[in-house]
N, C-alpha and C positions, 0 to 999 in steps of 0.2 A: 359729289357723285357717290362715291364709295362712301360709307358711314367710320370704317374703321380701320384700321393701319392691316388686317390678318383679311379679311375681303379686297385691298387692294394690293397685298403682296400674291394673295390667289389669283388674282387677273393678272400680275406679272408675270408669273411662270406660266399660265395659262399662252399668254402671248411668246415670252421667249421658249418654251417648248413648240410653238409655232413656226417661230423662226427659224430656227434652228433642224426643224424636220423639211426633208427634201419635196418642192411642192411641184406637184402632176397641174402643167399646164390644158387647157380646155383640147386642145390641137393632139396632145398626147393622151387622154383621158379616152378622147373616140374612138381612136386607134386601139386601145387597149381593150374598151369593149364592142368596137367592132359597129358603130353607129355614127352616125355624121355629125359633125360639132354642133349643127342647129339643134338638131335631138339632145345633145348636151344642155345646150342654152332652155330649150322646154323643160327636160326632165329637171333642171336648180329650178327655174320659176314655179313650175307645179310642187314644187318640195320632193320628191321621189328622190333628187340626190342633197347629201346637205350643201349647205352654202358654202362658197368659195372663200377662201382669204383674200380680204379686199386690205389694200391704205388707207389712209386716214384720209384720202382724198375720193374715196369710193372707186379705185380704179381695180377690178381683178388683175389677181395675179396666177392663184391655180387653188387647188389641194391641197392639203397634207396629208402627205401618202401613207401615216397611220389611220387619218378620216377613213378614208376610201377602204382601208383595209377592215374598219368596222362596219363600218356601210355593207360591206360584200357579202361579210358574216353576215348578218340580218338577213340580206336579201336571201341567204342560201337558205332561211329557216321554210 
C-alpha cells in the first residue's frame, strides 16, 4: 500500500494524532451546533462536514475536535 517507510510512518502519526485527540460523538456534535443528529448524518453524507473517524471495521466513532475546530474556521470565512 504505502510505497515507502516516510509515507507510512506519515499515516502513523496521522492516525495516533487521531487517537490521541478527544473525539465529539454525533449525539454531542448536534448539541453543539444546535441541529438534530439526522441533520448531522446528511450534512457527513453531502460532505458539508468532513468525515468521521470510523474502525477498521467501518463503525463510527465521532470527530476529532481539532477537525471540527478547522471546519468551523472555514465555515466562518
Amino acid at each position: 500500500m504505502f510505497r515507502n517507510t516516510i509515507q507510512r510512518d506519515a499515516a502513523k502519526q496521522i492516525v495516533q494524532s487521531t487517537l490521541l485527540t478527544p473525539l465529539i460523538r454525533k449525539n454531542e456534535l448536534a448539541v453543539l451546533l444546535n441541529v438534530s443528529t439526522k441533520t448531522i448524518e446528511r450534512w457527513t453524507k453531502n460532505e458539508f462536514l468532513p468525515p468521521p473517524f470510523r474502525t477498521k471495521a467501518g463503525r463510527t466513532i465521532g470527530w476529532p475536535e481539532h477537525q471540527l475546530e478547522e471546519w468551523s474556521v472555514i465555515m466562518r470565512r
